[in-house]
C-alpha positions as semicolon CSV with decimal commas, in nm:
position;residue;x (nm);y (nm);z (nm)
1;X;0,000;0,000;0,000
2;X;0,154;0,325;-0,079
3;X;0,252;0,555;0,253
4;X;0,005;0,839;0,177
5;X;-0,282;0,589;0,161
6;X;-0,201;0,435;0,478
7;X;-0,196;0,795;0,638
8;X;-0,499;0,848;0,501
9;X;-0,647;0,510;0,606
10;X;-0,555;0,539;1,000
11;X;-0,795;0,563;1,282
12;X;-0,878;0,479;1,619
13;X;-1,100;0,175;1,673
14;X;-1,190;0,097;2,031
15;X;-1,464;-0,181;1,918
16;X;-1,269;-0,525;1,773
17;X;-1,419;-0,810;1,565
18;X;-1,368;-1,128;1,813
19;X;-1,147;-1,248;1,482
20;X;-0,754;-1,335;1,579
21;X;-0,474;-1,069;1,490
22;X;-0,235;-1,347;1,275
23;X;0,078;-1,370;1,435
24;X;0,290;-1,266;1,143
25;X;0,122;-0,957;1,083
26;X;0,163;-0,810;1,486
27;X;0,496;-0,932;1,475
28;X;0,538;-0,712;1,161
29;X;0,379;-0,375;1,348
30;X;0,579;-0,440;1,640
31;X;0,912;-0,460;1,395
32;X;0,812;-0,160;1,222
33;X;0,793;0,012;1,582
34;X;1,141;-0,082;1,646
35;X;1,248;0,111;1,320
36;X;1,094;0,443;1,462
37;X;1,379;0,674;1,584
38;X;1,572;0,691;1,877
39;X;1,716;1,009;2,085
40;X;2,025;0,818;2,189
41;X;1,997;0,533;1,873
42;X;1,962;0,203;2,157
43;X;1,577;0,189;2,116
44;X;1,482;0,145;2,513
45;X;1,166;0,028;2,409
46;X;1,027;-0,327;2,531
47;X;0,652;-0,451;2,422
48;X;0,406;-0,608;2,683
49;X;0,144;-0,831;2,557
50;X;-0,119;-0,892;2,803
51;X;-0,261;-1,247;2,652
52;X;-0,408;-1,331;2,967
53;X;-0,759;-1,195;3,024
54;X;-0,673;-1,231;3,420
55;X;-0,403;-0,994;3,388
56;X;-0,592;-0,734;3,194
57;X;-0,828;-0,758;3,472
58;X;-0,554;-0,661;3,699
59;X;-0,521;-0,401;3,456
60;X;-0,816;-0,259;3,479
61;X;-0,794;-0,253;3,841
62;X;-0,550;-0,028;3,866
63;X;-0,590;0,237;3,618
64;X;-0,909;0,428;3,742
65;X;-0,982;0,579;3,368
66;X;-1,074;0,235;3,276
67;X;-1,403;0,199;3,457
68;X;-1,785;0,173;3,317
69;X;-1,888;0,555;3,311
70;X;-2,232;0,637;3,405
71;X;-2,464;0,839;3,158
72;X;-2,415;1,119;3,445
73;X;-2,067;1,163;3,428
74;X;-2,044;1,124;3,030
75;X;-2,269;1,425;3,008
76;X;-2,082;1,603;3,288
77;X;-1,729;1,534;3,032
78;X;-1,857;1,631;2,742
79;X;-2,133;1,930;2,834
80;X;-1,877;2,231;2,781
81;X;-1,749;2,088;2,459
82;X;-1,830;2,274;2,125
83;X;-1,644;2,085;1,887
84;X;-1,920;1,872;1,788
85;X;-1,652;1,638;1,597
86;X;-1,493;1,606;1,949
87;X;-1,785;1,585;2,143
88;X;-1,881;1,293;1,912
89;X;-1,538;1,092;2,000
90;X;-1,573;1,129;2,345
91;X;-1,946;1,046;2,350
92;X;-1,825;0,681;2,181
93;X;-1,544;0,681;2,395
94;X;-1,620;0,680;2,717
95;X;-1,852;0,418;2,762
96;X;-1,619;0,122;2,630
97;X;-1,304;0,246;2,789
98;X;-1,293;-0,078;2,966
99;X;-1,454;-0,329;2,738
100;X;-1,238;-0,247;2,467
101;X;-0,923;-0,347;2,675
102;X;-1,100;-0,674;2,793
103;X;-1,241;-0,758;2,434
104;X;-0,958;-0,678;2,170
105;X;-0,766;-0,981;2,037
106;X;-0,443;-0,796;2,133
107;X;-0,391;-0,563;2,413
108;X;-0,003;-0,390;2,396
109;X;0,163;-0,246;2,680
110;X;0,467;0,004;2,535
111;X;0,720;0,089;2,790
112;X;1,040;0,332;2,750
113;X;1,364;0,368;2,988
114;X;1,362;0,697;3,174
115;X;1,740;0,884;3,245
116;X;1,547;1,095;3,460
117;X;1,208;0,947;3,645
118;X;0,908;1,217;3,531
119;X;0,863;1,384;3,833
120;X;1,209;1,569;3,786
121;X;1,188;1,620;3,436
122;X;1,241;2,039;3,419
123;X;1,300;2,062;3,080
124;X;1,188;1,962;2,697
125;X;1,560;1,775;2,706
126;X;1,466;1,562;2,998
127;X;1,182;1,399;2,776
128;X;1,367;1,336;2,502
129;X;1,298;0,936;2,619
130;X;0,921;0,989;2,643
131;X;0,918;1,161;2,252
132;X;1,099;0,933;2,104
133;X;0,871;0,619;2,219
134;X;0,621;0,833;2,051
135;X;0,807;0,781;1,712
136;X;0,790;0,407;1,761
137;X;0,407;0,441;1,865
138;X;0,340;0,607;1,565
139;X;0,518;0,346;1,338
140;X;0,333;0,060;1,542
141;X;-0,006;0,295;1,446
142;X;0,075;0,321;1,077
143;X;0,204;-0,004;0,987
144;X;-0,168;-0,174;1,198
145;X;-0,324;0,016;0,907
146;X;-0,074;-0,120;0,665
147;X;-0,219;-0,468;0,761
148;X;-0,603;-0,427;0,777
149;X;-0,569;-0,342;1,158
150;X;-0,654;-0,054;1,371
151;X;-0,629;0,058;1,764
152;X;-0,634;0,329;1,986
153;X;-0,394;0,549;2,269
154;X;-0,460;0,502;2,582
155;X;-0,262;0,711;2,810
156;X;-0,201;0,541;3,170
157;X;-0,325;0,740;3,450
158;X;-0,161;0,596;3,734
159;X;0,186;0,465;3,631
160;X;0,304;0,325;3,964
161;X;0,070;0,068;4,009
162;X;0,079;-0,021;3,664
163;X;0,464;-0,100;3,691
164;X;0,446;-0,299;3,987
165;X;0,136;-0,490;3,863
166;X;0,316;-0,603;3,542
167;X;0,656;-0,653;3,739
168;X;0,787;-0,331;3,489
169;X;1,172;-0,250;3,555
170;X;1,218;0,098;3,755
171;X;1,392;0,293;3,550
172;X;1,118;0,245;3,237
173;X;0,770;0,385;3,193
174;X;0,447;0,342;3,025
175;X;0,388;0,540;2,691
176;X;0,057;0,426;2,622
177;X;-0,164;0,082;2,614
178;X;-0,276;-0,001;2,247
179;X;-0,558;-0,224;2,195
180;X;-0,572;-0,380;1,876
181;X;-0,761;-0,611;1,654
182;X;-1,004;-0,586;1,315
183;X;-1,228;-0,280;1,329
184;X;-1,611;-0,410;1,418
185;X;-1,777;-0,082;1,322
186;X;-1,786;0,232;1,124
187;X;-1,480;0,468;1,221
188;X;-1,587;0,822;1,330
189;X;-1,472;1,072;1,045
190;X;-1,136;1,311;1,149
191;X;-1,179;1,659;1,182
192;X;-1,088;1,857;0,853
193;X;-0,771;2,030;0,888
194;X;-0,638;2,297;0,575
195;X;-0,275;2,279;0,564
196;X;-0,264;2,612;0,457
197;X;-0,389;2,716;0,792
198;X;-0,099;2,518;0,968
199;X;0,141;2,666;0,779
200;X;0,384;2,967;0,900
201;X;0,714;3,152;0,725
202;X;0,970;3,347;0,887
203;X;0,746;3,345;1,180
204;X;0,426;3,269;1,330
């Protein structure tokens, strides 16, 4: 598939067909992660797959954004929001935060080595670790297009417990958890965005 296409053709799915992800093709994405680059070129990057619905419970458990949200606090989210394109994410969102990580074929886990641990981070330098992983995330969400596949960010409130439930190393973090799998319904459209209007010369 050309590389254009596949930018065009990648989304964020948070409801999976119950069908496998083939082996060959996640090893593939996960390859293509490792390709991504690196601050300091040694690619501190290690992948968790959590295989065992038991330990995506434990999962769960521990990251308090993951819970069933009530009608009540859905509206309460999304109420000041005038973007109705982002109003409309969140509105889908919300309510399978946690179903999504107990029903996707593939739930991934990407962790990155700290120099510094984030609470004395004081400058852009100091996350050099934490923007690179983002390189390799983005790889991993390109190539699951490449392949028919799709999946979603989710950013880890609570870090700590997260660690020491999956027995994580220290001196490494969590970027994100990535569920993944075959899309099971329509994908909600991306906001337009003119280039033109991005653009700046000289200055902004």
């Amino acid at each position: 598939m050309d590389f254009y296409e596949i930018v065009k053709k990648r989304r964020s799915i948070r409801e999976f067909q119950s069908r496998p992800v083939e082996e060959e093709k996640l090893l593939r994405v996960l390859d293509a992660g490792l390709k991504a680059p690196s601050h300091n070129h040694q690619r501190e990057w290690e992948f968790i797959l959590l295989k065992n619905i038991e330990r995506r419970k434990e999962v769960l458990e521990v990251e308090p954004s993951s819970h069933d949200f009530s009608s009540e606090e859905i509206n309460d989210w999304t109420e000041g929001m005038t973007d109705q394109l982002e109003k409309e994410m969140y509105l889908k969102a919300l309510p399978v935060q946690k179903r999504m990580l107990l029903s996707a074929p593939e739930v991934l886990v990407i962790c990155f080595k700290m120099r510094k641990a984030l609470g004395n981070c004081k400058t852009l330098f100091d996350l050099n670790s934490f923007a690179s992983v983002w390189c390799c995330i983005e790889n991993i969400l390109l190539a699951l297009a490449a392949e028919g596949l799709y999946g979603v960010t989710k950013i880890p409130y609570d870090t700590m417990a997260l660690k020491k439930a999956l027995n994580i190393p220290e001196d490494y973090e969590v970027a994100a958890i990535i569920p993944i799998g075959y899309p099971q319904k329509h994908v909600i459209k991306q906001k337009s965005v003119s280039l033109q209007q991005k653009m700046h010369f000289d200055r902004w």
